[in-house]
N, C-alpha and C positions, 0 to 999 in steps of 0.2 A: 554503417548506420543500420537502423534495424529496415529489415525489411522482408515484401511476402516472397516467395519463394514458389516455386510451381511442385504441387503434389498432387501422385494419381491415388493417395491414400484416399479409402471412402470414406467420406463426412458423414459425422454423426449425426443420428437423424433428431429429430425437434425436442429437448428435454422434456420441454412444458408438456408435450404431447402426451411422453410417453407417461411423462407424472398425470397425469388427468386421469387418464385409462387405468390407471392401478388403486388411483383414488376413486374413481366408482365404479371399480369392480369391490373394493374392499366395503364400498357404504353396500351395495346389492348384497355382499353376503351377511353385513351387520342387520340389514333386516330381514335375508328371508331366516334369519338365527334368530328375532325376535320373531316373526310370524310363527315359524315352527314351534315356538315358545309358548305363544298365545294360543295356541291351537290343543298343544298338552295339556295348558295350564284353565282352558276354560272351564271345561264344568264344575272346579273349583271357585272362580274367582266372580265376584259381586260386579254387576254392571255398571259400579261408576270403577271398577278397575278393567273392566272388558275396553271401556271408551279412552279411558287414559293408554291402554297400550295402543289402541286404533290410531289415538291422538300423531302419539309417538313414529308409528308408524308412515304414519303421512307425513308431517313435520319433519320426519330425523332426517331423510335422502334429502330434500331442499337444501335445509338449512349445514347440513355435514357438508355438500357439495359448493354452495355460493363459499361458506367461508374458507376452505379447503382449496377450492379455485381462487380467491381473491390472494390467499399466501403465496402462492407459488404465481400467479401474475408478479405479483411485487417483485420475486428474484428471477423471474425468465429473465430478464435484461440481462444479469450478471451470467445466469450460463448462459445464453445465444453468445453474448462479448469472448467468452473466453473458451467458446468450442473449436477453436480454430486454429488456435495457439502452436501448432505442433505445426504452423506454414511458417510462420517469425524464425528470422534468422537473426542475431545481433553481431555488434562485430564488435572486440576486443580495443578500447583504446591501446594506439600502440606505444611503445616503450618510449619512443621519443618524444611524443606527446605529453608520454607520463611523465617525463622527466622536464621538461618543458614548463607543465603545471609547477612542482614541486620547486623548481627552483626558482619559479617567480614567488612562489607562498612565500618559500626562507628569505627571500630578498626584500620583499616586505618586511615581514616579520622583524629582522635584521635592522633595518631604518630606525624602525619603531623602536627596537632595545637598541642601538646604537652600537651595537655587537661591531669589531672588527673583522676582517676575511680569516684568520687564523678561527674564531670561533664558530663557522658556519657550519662546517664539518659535523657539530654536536647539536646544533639547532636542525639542521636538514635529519638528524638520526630520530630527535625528539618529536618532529613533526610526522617524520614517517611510524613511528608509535604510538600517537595521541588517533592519527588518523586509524589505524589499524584495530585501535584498541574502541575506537567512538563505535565502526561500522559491528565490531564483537556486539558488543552492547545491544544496538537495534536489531540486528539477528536477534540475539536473544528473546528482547522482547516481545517482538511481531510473531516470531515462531514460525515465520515463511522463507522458503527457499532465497536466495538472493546472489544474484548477478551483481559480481565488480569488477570497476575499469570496463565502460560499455559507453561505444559512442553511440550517437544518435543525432544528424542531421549534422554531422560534422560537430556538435558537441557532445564535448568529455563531463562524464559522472562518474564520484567513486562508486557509486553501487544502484540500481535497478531491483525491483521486485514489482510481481503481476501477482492480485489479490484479483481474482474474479475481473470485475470491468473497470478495478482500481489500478492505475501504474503508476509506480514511484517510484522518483527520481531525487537518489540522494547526493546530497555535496554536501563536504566536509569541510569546514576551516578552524583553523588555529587564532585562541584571538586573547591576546596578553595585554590588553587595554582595554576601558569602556566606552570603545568607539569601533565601528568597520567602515571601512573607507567607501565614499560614495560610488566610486568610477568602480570598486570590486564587486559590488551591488548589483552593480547595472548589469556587470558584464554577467555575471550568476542568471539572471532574470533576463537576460538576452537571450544565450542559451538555451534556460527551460520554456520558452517562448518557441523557441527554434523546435525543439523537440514536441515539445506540446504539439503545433503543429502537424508537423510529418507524424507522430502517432497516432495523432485522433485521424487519420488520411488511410493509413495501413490496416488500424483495427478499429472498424467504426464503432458507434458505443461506447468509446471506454472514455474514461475519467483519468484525468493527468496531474497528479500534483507534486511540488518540490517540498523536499523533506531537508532544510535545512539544519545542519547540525554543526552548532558551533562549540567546541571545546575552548574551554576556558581555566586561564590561571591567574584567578582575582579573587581577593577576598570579598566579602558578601557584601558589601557597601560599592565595590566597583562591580559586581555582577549584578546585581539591582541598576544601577545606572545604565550599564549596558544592554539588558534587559528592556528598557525604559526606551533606549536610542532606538534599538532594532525594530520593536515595534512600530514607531512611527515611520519609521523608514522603509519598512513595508505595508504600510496603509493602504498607500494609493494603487500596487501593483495587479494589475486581471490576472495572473500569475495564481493559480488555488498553493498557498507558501504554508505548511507547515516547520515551524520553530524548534530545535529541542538544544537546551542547553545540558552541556555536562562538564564536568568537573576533572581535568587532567590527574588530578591526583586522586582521587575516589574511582578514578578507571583503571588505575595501577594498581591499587589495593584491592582493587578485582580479580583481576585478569597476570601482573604480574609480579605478586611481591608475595612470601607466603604468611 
């Protein structure tokens, strides 16, 4: 599971700080740049343009400073949360585990298509491709580093990623009907519960949400439908659940067919 670790590395010191300090050292020099301005530029310039730079003058350090401070209040939250990050340790689900997952997924799965034991061999290959090929995808698009196979709190996710004071907790299923079974649900949202938990404990401040991604092989009539169910089915959960559907064969045409 993840967890803090003891370091005698030195903690960086207050971001927010040090941004302030550079922020009004840079307004001090934007006005004495306009004072030494006004000072060249007087015995040219007409006294409603002498008052308008005075104006400026007075006005510009306030007002550069509140709204310049009011931005970087808004994201001190996110660096304080994730200054510290280099104490987290995560631990690898391990192979039995994975294996564990995997063939409860095909066993499902298998029920569902009424597959016999001779065909599971090519369903177990197909799912470990759909899954490999989803977690492709979201890399991609996020463009953030990303941890897979990462326990936490005694449960298993295919993949983790830390966005400043955001962690996300991705799970992946394979889903070849317009329905996912309730007891699977639970157990997914038990889990990111579990972890939720012990994260917000380890790294205080941060925000925890499950990135569910379900890969799908239905035409657009059962994907609407399924669509429709999962929704509802995540209603009621305190769980922060992010959705994303993808398409088993539009992932192939990606990533492995030329």
């Amino acid at each position: 599971m993840a967890k803090i670790i003891p370091t005698k590395a030195k903690q960086p010191g207050d971001p927010t700080r040090n941004q302030l300090t550079l922020i009004v050292a840079v307004v001090i020099l934007v006005v004495v740049a306009i004072a030494v301005a006004l000072a060249f530029a007087a015995p040219t310039l007409t006294n409603t343009q002498k008052w308008v730079f005075i104006g400026i003058l007075v006005v510009f350090p306030f007002f550069s400073i509140a709204l310049l401070t009011w931005l970087i209040l808004r994201h001190s939250r996110k660096l304080i949360v994730s200054s510290n990050d280099s104490a987290l340790e995560w631990e690898t689900t391990s192979p039995e585990k994975q294996k564990r997952k995997l063939n409860t997924e095909v066993k499902e799965l298998s029920m569902t298509l009424g597959l016999s034991t001779e065909q599971l061999t090519d369903l177990r290959s197909a799912y470990i491709v759909a899954e490999d090929l989803a977690l492709r995808k979201v890399q991609n698009e996020t463009n953030v580093p990303m941890m897979r196979k990462i326990d936490i709190a005694n449960s298993d996710f295919d993949a983790i990623w830390i966005d400043h004071d955001l962690i996300t907790l991705v799970d992946v299923t394979f889903v070849v009907v317009p329905t996912i079974d309730q007891k699977k649900i639970n157990r997914v949202l038990r889990k990111a519960s579990a972890a939720k938990s012990s994260l917000e404990k380890l790294r205080k401040g941060s925000r925890v949400r499950l990135l569910l991604v379900i890969v799908t092989q239905l035409d657009e009539v059962g994907e609407a439908e399924l669509r429709s169910n999962v929704k509802t089915t995540f209603r009621a959960t305190t769980v922060d659940v992010d959705i994303r559907f993808l398409d088993f064969l539009a992932l192939q045409n990606t990533y492995a067919e030329d």
